[in-house]
C-alpha positions as CSV (number, residue, x, y, z in Angstrom):
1,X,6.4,26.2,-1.8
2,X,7.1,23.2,-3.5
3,X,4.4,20.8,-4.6
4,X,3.1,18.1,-2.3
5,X,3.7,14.5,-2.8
6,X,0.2,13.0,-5.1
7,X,1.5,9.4,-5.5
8,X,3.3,6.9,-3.6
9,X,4.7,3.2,-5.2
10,X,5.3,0.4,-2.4
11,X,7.6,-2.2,-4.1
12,X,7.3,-5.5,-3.1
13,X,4.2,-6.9,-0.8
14,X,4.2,-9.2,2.4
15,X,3.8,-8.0,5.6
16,X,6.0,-4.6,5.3
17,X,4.9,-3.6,1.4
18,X,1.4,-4.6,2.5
19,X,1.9,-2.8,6.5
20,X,3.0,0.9,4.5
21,X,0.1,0.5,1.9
22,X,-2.9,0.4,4.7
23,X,-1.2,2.8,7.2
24,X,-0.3,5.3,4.7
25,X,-3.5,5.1,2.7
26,X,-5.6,5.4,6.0
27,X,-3.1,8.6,6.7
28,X,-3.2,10.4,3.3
29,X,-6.4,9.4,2.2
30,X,-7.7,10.1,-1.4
31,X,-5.1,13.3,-1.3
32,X,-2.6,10.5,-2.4
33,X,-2.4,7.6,-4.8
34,X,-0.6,4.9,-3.7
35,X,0.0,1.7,-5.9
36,X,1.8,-1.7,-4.3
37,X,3.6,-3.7,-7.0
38,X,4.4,-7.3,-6.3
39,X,5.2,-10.5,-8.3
40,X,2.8,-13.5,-7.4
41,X,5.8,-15.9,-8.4
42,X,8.2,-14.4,-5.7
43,X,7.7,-15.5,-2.4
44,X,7.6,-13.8,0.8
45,X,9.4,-14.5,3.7
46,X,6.7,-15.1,5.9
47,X,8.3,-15.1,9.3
48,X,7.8,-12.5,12.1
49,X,4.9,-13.7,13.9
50,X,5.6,-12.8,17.3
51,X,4.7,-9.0,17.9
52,X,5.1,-6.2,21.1
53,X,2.3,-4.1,22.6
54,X,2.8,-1.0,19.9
55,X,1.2,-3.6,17.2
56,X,-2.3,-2.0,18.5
57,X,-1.4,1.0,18.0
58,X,0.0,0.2,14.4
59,X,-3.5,-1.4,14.4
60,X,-5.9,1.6,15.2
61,X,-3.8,4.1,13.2
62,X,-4.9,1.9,10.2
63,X,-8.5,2.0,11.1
64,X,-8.1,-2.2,11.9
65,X,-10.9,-3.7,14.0
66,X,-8.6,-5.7,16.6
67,X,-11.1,-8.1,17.4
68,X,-11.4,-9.0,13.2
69,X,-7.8,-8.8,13.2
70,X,-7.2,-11.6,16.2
71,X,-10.0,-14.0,14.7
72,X,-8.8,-13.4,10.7
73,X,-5.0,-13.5,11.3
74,X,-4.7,-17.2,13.9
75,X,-3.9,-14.3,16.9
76,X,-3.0,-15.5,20.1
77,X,-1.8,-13.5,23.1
78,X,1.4,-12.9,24.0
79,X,2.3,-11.3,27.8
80,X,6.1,-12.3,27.8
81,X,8.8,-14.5,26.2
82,X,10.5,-16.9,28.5
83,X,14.3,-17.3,27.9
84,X,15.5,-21.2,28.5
85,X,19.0,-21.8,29.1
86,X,20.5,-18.6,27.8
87,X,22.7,-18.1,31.2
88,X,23.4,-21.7,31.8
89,X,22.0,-25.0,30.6
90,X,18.7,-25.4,33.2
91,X,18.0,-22.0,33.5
92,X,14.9,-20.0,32.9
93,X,13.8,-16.0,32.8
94,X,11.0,-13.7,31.8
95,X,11.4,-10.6,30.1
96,X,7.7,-9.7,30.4
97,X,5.5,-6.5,29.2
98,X,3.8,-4.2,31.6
99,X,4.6,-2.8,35.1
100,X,6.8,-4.3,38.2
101,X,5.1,-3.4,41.5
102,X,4.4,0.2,42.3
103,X,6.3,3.4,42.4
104,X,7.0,3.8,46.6
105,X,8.0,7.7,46.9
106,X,8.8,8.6,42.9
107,X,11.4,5.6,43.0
108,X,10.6,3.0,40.6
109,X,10.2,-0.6,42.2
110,X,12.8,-2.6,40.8
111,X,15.1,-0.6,43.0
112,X,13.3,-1.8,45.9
113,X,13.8,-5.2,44.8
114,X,17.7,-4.9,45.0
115,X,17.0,-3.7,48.6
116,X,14.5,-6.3,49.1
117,X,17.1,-8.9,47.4
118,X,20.0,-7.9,49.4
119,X,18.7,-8.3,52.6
120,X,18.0,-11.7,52.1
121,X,14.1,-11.7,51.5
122,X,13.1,-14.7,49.0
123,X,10.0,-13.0,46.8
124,X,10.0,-14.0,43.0
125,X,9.4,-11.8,40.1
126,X,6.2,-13.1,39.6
127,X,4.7,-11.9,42.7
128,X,5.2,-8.5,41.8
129,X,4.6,-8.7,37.6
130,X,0.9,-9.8,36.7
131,X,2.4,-10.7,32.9
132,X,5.0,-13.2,34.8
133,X,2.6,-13.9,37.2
134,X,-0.3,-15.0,34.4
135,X,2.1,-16.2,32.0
136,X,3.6,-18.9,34.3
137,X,0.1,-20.3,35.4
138,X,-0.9,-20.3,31.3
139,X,-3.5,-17.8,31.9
140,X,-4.7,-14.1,30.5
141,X,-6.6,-11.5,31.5
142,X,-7.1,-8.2,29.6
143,X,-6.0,-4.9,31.8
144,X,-8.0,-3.3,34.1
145,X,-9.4,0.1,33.0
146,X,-8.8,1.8,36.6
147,X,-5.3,1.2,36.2
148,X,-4.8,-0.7,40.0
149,X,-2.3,-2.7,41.1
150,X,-2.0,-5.7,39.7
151,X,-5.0,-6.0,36.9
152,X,-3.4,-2.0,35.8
153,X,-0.2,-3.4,35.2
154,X,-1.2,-5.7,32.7
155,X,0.6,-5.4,29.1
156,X,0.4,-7.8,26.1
157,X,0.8,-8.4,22.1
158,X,-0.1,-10.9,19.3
159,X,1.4,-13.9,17.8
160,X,0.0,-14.3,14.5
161,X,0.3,-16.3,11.1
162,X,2.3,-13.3,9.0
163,X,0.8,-14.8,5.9
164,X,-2.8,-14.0,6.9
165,X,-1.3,-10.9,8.2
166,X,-0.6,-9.8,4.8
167,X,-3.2,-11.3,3.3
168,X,-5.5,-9.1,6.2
169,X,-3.8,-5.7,5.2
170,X,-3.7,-6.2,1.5
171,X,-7.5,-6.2,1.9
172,X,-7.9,-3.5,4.2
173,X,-5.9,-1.4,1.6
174,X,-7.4,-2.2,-1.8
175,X,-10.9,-1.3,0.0
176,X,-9.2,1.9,0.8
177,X,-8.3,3.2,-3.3
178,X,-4.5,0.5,-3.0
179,X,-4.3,-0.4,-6.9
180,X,-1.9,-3.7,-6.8
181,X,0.2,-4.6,-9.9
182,X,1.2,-8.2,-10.2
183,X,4.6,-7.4,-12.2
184,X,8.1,-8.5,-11.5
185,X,10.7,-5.0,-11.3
186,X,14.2,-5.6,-12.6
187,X,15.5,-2.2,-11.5
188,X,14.5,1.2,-11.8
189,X,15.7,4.8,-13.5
190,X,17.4,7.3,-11.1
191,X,18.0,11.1,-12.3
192,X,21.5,13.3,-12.2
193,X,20.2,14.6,-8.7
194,X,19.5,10.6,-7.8
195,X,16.3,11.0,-7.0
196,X,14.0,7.4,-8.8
197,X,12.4,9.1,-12.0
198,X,10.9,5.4,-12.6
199,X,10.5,1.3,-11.8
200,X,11.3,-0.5,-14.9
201,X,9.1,-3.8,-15.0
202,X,10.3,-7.3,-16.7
203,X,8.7,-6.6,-20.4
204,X,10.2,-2.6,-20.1
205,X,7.2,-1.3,-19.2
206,X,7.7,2.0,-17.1
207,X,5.8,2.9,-14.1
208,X,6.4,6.5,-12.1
209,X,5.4,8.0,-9.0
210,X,6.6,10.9,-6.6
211,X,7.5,8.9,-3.6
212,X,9.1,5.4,-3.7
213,X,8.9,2.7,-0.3
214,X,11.1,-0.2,-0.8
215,X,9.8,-3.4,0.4
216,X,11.9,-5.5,-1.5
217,X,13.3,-7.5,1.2
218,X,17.0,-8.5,1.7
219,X,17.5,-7.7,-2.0
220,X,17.0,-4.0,-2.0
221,X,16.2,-4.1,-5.1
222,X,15.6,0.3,-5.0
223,X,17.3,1.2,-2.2
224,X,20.6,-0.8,-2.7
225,X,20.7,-2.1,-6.4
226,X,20.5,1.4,-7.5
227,X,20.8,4.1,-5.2
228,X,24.0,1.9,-3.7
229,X,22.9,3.0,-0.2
230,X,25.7,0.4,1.4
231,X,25.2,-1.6,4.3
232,X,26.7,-0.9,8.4
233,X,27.7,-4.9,8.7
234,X,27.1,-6.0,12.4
235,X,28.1,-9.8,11.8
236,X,31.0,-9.3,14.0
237,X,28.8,-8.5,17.2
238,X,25.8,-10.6,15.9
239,X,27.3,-13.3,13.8
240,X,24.0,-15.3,13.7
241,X,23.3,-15.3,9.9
242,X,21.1,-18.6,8.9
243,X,17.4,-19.4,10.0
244,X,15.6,-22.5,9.5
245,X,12.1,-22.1,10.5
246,X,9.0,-25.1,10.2
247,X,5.2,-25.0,11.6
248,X,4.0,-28.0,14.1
249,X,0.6,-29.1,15.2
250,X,-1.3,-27.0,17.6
251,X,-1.3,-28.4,21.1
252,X,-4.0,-27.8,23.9
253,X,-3.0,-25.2,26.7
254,X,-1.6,-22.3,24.5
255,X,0.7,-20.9,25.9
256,X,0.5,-16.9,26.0
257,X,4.2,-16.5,25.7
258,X,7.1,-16.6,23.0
259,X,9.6,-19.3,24.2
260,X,13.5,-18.3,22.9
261,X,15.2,-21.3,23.9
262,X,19.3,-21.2,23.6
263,X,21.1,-23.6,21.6
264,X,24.5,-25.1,20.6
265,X,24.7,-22.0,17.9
266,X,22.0,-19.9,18.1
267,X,18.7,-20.0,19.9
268,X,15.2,-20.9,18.7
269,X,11.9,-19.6,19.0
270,X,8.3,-21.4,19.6
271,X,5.2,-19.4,18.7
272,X,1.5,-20.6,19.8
273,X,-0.9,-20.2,17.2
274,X,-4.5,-20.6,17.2
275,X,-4.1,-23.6,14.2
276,X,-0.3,-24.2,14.6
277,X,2.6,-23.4,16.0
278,X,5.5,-21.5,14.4
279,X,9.0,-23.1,15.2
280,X,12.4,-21.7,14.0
281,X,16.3,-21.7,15.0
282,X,18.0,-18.7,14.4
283,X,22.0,-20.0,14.0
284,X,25.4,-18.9,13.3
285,X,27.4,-20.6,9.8
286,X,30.5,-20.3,11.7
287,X,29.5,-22.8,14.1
288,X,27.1,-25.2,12.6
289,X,25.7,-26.1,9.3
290,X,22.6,-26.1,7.7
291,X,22.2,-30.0,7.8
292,X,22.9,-29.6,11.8
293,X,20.8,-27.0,12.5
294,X,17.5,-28.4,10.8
295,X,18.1,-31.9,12.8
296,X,18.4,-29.9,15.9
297,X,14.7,-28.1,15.4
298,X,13.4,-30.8,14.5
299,X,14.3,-32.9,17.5
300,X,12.9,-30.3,19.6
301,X,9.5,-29.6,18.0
302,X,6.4,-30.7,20.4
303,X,4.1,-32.1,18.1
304,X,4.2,-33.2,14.2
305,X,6.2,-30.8,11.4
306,X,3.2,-29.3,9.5
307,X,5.6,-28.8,6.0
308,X,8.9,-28.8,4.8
309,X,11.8,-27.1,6.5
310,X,12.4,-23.4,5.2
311,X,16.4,-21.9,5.2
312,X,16.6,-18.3,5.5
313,X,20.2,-16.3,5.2
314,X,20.8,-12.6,6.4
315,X,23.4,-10.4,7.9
316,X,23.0,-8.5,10.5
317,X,22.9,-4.8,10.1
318,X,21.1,-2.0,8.1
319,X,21.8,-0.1,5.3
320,X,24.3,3.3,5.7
321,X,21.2,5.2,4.7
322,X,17.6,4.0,5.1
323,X,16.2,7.1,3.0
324,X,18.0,8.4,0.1
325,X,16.3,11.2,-2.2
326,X,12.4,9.8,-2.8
327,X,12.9,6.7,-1.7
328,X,13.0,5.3,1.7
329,X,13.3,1.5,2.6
330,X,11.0,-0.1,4.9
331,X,11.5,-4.0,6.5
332,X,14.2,-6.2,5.3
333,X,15.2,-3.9,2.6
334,X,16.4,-1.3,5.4
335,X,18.1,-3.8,7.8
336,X,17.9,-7.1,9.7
337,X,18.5,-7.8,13.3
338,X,17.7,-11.4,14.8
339,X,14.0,-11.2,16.1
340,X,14.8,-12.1,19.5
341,X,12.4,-9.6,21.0
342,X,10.1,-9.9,18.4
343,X,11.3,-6.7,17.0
344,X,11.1,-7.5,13.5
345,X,7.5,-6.3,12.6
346,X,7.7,-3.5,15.0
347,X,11.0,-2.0,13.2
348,X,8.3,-2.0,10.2
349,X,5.9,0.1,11.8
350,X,8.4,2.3,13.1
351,X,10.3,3.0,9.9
352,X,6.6,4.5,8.6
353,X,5.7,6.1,11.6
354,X,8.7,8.0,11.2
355,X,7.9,8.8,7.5
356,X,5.0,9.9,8.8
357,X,6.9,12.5,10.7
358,X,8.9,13.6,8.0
359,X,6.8,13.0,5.2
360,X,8.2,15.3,2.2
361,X,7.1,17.3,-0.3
362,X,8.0,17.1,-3.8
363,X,11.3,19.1,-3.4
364,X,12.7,16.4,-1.2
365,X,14.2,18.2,1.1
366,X,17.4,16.8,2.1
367,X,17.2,17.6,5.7
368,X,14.5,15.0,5.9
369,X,16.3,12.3,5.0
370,X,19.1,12.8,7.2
371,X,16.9,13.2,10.6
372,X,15.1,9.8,9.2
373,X,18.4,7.9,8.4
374,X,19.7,9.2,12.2
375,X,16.9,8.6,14.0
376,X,16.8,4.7,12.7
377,X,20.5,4.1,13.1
378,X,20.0,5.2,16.7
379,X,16.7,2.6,16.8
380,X,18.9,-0.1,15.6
381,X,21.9,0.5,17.4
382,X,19.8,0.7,20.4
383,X,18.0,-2.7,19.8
384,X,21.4,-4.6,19.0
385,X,22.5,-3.6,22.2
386,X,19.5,-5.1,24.0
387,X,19.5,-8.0,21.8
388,X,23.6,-8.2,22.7
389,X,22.8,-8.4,26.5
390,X,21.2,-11.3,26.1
391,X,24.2,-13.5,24.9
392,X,27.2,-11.4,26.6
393,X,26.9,-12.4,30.2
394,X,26.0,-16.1,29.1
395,X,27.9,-19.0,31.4
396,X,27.8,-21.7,29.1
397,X,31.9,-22.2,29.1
398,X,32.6,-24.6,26.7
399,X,30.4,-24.5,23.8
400,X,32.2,-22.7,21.3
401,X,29.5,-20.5,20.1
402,X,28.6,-18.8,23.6
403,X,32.3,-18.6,24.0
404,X,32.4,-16.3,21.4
405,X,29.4,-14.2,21.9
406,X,30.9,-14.2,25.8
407,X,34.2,-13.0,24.6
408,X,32.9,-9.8,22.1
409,X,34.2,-6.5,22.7
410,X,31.1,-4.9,23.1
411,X,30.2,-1.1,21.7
412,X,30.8,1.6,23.7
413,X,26.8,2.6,24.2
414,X,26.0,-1.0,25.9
415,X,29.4,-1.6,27.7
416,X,28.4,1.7,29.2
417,X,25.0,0.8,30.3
418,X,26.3,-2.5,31.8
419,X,28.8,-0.7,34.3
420,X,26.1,1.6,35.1
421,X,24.0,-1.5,35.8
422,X,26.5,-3.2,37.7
423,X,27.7,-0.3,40.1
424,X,23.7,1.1,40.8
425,X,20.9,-1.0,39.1
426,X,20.5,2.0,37.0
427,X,19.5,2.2,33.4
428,X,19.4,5.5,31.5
429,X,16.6,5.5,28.5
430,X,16.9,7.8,26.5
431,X,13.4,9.3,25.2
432,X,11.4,7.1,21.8
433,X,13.9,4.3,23.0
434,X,12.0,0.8,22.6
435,X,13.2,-0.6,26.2
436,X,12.9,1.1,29.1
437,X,15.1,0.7,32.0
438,X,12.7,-1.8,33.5
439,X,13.4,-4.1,30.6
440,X,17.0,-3.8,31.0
441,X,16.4,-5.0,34.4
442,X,14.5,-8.4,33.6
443,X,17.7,-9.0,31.1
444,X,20.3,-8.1,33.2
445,X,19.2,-9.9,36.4
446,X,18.1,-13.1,34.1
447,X,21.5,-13.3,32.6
448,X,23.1,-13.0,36.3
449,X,24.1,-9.5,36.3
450,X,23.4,-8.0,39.9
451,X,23.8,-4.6,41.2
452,X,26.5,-3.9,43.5
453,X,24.9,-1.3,45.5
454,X,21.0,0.5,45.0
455,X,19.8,3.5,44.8
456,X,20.4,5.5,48.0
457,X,17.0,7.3,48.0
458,X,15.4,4.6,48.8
459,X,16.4,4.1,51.8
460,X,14.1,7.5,52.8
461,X,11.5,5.3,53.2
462,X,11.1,3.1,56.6
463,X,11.9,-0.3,55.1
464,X,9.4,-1.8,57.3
465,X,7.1,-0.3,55.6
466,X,8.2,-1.1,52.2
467,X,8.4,-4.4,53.2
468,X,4.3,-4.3,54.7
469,X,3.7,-3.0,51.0
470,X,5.4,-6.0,49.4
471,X,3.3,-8.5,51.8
472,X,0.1,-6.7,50.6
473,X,1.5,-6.4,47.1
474,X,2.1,-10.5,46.7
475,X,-0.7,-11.7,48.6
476,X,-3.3,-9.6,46.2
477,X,-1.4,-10.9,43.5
478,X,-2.1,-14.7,44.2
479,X,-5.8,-13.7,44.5
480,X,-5.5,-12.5,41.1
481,X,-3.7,-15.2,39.3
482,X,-5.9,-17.8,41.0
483,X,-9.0,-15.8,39.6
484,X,-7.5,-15.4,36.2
485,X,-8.8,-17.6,33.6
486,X,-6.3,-19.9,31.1
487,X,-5.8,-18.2,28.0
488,X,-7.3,-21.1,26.1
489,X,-10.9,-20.0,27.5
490,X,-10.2,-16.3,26.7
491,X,-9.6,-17.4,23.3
492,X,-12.5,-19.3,23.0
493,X,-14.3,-16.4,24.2
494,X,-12.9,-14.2,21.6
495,X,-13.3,-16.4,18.4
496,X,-16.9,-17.1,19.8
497,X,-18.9,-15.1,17.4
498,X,-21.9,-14.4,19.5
499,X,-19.8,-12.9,22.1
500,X,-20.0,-9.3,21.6
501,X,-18.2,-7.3,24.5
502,X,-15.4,-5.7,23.7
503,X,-12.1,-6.1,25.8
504,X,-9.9,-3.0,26.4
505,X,-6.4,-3.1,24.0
506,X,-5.2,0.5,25.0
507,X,-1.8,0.5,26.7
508,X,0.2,3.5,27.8
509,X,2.6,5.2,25.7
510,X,5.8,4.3,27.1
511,X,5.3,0.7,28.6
512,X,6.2,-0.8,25.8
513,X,9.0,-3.8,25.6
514,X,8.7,-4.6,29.0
């Protein structure tokens, strides 16, 4: 049996160098060395600040005290993101997290709502989703333990300042036995059987280890520079390439949602922080220009700029092979795809959960890698379809961006789940897929898309009945959002630090991007 793996080199910090030193350090414990590298004179990107519910889970498996962790990192809460004029100039949706209604006889709600819908009743999504219901009144309340309708169906997630973030994790894993080397790595040393023998440093200096994670960011300095893994370019479907993102002064009234507001080529994204708030506009080159694009954040901001304007380029995509030999690339070094449901941070923790299921021994086996490398093309393809169905059905004729994005022939695996859609209100997840079909159904109604017909076996129940449930159902939820506190006094409570009860951050596996 070969040898198992005794030391571990993450290259590059920020939040995804800094995210795989704590997790794998709480994980492997003093069974493995792990060392971070990272220059102090390169920057970080510093953008990702909006997360999804799996970010406590990230959090426990690191042995992170949440409640630090919100007070430390500028946290906020996030219960949805509300999508401004993506269908049509004026027009607004929720894709929220947690539960829609109740099951009624194994069926899942939302196909009562078609029912519900079609027969010309006039109830919102908000009086059957507490996030919606809370989010649109500004306020937040932490689930309910029993798991009852409505407080049960509660779901939320962070905003934070990614900054602290890494600055939060970096300490978390030096306490745990991380050694960090300020050096600068020009390249590295890779054997006959191209596995990395070695990082070579600016002054030649030679530094080894068994297994090598690649947090270099868009450079792929390891992965790409010299294992040549190649990159699947998805510009074509997601031609969005330039970001230009700038903080503002904090406001009163936080809201406990991520705003993604459309525009002329692109859409841009607010963030309520507890000291700022994080503004950016994620654009395409082909259709505006750098110059543009700032003016047009800028003109939209709420309060004050807090600095300068930062320009950020990608492509969307991810490399042909995310592990090769001993190295696997985590974060921007593996792939990019526009953060539009904050899945940025969460394809971090996912790329080293996965790792975690196939960690290697020293042999390397190659049948590692390739269930790794599948299993995250699958994750990415599946998130660019999501993130696709947000532009595709857009009715803003005219504007040549949203023409373009309307005109795309789409891949097979979404165009397939459209039609589905369409012809039933049926979405088929697959199992470990990030959105469920009840996400898929806030998008595709939002964005116009109706189904043609329901599922038939609802109709086994007496619709009067269903339709008693749905009373009952939206008068207790207007008790509860009237009850609700604003989120500005639950995070008053929370940073108040003689308040000492604990609030409940499990979810459920499974109810996670809806």
């Amino acid at each position: 049996m070969s040898e198992p793996v005794r030391s571990i080199m993450v290259v590059g910090g920020g939040t995804a160098g800094w995210s795989a030193a704590a997790l794998l350090s709480n994980v492997l414990g003093p069974t493995c060395k792990i060392t971070l590298i990272e220059s102090s004179d390169i920057p970080t990107v510093g953008v990702g600040e909006a997360t999804i519910p799996p970010i406590f889970e990230f959090l426990q498996n690191c042995g992170i005290d949440e409640v630090d962790f919100i007070r430390r990192c500028q946290a906020t809460f996030k219960l949805a993101i509300r999508f401004d004029d993506w269908l049509h100039r004026g027009h607004r949706y929720w894709h929220p997290f947690g539960t829609f209604g109740m099951t009624i006889n194994q069926r899942p709600f939302h196909h009562y709502w078609w029912k519900n819908k079609a027969q010309g009743h006039a109830e919102t999504l908000a009086d059957f989703c507490p996030s919606i219901a809370l989010a649109e009144a500004c306020k937040f309340v932490f689930p309910s333990p029993d798991g009852s309708f409505p407080g049960g169906g509660v779901a939320f997630a962070l905003h934070f300042d990614a900054g602290l973030v890494a600055q939060y994790l970096r300490a978390h894993a030096e306490k745990a036995g991380v050694q960090r080397l300020d050096r600068r790595i020009k390249g590295a040393t890779v054997s006959a059987d191209g596995l990395i023998t070695s990082v070579v440093c600016d002054d030649g200096e030679e530094l080894q280890a068994d297994l090598y994670i690649d947090c270099s960011g868009f450079r792929g300095l390891l992965i790409e520079e010299s294992l040549k893994a190649g990159y699947d370019d998805w510009s074509h479907w997601l031609p969005c390439d330039r970001a230009v993102a700038v903080p503002s002064a904090p406001l009163p009234g936080r809201t406990p949602y991520t705003i993604a507001g459309a525009q002329e080529a692109g859409w841009r994204w607010r963030i309520p922080l507890q000291n700022r708030v994080g503004n950016g506009y994620v654009w395409s080159s082909k259709f505006t220009d750098e110059a543009a694009a700032t003016a047009t954040l800028l003109s939209v901001l709420d309060a004050s700029p807090l600095a300068e304007p930062r320009h950020l380029r990608f492509t969307a995509g991810h490399r042909k092979a995310m592990w090769i030999g001993n190295c696997v690339a985590v974060g921007l070094s593996s792939g990019f795809l526009e953060p539009l449901e904050s899945n940025s941070i969460h394809l971090i923790h996912t790329a080293l959960n996965r790792l975690i299921d196939y960690f290697p021994r020293r042999d390397f086996e190659p049948s590692l890698a390739q269930a790794y490398n599948r299993e995250a093309a699958a994750e990415y393809a599946h998130i660019r379809d999501f993130i696709l169905l947000h532009y595709v059905p857009n009715q803003r004729v005219g504007e040549p961006f949203w023409d373009y994005m309307r005109g795309l022939e789409l891949p097979l695996s979404l165009a397939e789940k459209i039609d589905l859609f369409q012809a039933s209100g049926r979405i088929v997840s697959r199992r470990r897929e990030l959105f469920a079909d009840i996400s898929w159904f806030f998008v595709a109604h939002g964005m116009g898309i109706d189904a043609a017909q329901y599922d038939p076996l609802i109709d086994a129940a007496p619709f009067a009945d269903v339709r008693g449930i749905i009373g009952q159902m939206r008068e207790v939820m207007q008790r509860y959002q009237a009850a609700a506190r604003s989120h500005d006094d639950i995070l008053a409570l929370m940073l108040d630090p003689r308040e000492t009860r604990r609030p409940n951050f499990g979810f459920r596996r499974g109810e996670i991007g809806r």
